[in-house]
C-alpha positions as a Python dict, from the first residue, in 0.01 Angstrom:
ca = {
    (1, 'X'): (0, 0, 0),
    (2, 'X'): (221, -288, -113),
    (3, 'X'): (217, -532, -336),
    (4, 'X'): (-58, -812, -382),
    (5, 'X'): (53, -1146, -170),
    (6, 'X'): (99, -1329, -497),
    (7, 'X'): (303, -1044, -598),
    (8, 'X'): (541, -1017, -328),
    (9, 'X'): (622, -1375, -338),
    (10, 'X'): (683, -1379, -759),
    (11, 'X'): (941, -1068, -640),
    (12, 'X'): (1093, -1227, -346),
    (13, 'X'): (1131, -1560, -516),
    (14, 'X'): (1290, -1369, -832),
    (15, 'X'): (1552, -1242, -598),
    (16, 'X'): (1644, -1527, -409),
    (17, 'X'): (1686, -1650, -776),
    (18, 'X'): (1884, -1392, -821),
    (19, 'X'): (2099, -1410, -514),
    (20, 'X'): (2164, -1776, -665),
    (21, 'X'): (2263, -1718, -991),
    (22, 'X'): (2502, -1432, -876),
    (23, 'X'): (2687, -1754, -695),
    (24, 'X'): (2741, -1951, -1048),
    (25, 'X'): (3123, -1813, -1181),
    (26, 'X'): (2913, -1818, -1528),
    (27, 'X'): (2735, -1497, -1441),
    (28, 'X'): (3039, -1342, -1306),
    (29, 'X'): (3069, -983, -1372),
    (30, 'X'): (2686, -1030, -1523),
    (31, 'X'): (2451, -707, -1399),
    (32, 'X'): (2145, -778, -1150),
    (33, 'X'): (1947, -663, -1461),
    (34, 'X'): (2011, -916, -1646),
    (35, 'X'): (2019, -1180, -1346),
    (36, 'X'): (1690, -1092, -1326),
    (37, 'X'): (1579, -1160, -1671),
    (38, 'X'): (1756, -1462, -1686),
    (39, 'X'): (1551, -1604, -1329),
    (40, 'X'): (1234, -1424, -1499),
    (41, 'X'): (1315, -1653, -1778),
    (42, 'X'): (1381, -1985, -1611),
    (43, 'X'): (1159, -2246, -1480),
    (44, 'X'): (1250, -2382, -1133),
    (45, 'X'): (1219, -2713, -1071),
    (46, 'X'): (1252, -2958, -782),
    (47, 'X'): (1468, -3295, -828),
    (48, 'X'): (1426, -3591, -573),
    (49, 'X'): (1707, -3791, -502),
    (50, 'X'): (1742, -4054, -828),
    (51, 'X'): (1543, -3898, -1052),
    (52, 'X'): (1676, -3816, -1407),
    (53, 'X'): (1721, -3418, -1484),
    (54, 'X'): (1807, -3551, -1891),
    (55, 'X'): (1948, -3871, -2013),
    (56, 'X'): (2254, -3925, -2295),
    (57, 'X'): (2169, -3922, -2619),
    (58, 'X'): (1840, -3692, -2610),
    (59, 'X'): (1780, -3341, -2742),
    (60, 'X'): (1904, -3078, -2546),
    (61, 'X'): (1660, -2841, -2538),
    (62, 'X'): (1743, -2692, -2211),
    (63, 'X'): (2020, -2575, -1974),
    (64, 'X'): (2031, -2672, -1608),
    (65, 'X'): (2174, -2415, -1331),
    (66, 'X'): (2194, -2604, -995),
    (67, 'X'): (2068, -2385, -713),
    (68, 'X'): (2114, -2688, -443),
    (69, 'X'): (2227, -2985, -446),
    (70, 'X'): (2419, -3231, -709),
    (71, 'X'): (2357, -3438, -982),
    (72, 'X'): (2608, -3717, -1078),
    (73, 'X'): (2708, -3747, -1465),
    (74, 'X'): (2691, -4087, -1628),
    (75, 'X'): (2808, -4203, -1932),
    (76, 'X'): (2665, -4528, -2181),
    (77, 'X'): (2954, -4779, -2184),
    (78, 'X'): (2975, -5121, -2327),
    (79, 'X'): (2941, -5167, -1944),
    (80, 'X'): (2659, -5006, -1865),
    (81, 'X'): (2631, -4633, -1770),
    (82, 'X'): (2945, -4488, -1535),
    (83, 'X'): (2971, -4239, -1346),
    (84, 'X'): (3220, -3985, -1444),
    (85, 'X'): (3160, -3662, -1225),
    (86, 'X'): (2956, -3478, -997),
    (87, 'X'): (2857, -3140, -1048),
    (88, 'X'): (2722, -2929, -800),
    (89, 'X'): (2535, -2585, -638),
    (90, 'X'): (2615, -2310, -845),
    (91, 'X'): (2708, -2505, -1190),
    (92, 'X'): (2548, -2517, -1516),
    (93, 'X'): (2534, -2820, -1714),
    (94, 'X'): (2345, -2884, -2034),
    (95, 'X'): (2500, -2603, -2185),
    (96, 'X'): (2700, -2839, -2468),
    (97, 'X'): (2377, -2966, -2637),
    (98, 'X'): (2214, -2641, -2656),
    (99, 'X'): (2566, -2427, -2806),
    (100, 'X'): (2648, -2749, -3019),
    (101, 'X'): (2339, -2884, -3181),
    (102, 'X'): (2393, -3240, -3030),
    (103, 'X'): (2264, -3491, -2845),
    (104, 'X'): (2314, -3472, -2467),
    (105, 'X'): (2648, -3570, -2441),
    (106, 'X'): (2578, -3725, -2041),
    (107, 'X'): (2314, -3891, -1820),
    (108, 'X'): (2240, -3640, -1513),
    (109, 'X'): (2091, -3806, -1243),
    (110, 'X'): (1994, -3618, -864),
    (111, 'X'): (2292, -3748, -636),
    (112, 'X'): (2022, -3586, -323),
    (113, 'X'): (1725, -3309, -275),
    (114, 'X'): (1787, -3058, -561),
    (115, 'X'): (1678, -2757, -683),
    (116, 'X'): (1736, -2618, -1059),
    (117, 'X'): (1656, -2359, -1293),
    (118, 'X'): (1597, -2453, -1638),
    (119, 'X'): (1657, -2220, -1912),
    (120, 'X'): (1557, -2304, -2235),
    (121, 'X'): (1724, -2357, -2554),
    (122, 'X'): (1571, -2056, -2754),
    (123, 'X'): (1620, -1847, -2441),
    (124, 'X'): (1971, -1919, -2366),
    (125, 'X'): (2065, -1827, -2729),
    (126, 'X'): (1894, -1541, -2677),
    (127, 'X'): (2074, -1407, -2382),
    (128, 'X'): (2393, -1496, -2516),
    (129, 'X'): (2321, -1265, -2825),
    (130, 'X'): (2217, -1007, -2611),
    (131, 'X'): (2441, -1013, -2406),
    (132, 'X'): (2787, -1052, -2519),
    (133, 'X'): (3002, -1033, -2169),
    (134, 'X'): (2778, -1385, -2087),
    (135, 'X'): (2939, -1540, -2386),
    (136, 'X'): (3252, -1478, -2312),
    (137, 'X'): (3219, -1634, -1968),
    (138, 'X'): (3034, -1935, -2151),
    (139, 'X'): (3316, -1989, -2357),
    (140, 'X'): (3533, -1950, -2046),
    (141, 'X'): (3345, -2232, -1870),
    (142, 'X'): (3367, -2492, -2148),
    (143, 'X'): (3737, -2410, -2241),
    (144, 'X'): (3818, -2471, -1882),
    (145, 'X'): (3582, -2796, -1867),
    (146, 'X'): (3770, -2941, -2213),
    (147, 'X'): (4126, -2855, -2017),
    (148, 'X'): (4027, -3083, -1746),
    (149, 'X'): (3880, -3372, -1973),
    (150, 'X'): (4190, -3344, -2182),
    (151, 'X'): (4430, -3366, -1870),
    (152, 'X'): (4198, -3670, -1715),
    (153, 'X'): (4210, -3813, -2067),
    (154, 'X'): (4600, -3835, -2060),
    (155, 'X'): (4642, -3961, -1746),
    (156, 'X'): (4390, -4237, -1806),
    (157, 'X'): (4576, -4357, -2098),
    (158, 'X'): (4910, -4352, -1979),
    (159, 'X'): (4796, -4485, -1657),
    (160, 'X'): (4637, -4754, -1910),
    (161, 'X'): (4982, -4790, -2080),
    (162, 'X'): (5200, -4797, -1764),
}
């Protein structure tokens, strides 16, 4: 018997979502179970090369888990905006706006083709409370992510000294 076309491809798309977000090192160690809520969850959404996923300064009312492709961060400087990274398939970014309460914090712009799920706000909270191993791995991410900007930060300046 089967299930209904429309069926089959809802279940076969949840898995491929699945098979993605088993890639990202946030859901490390996270059960298919709750994979699959979290891809149940999410919206997936389509980027084209240039367009805007969130600009700085907005509410965050979403997180963004990049299934392919990259988007590159910008920054507002007396210059103009910058470019300060690239982040890439299997990375989630948006996180910091959602956790902290505060505007988005960078620009993300589609560097090519892309393909996201967005998870939002209320929902993200949500799995966090639920599930406490996620949190962990959340703080992980952003501990590791300050590290870096703290290290870049002190080699900018004393490259800016020297």
């Amino acid at each position: 018997m089967g299930l209904p076309p429309a069926e089959k491809e809802i279940s076969v798309s949840l898995e491929t979502e699945v098979e993605a977000l088993r890639k990202v090192p946030l859901f490390r160690g996270i059960d298919d179970t709750k994979l699959r809520l979290l891809a149940f969850i999410s919206d997936r959404i389509a980027f084209r090369e240039g367009e805007r996923l969130c600009s700085q300064g907005e509410e965050g009312d979403s997180a963004f888990i990049i299934l392919q492709g990259a988007a590159d961060v910008l920054v507002n400087t007396p210059d103009g905006e910058k470019t300060v990274a690239q982040v890439g398939e299997n990375s989630i970014v948006g996180e910091i706006a959602i956790l902290c309460d505060v505007p988005r914090t960078a620009t993300l712009v589609a560097a090519n083709e892309m393909d996201v799920l967005t998870v939002s706000k209320d929902d993200f909270l949500k799995l966090l409370k639920e599930f406490p191993d996620m949190a962990l791995e959340v703080m992980r991410t952003l501990a590791l992510r300050l590290e870096r900007t703290t290290r870049d930060l002190a080699a900018a300046r004393s490259g800016a000294n020297g």
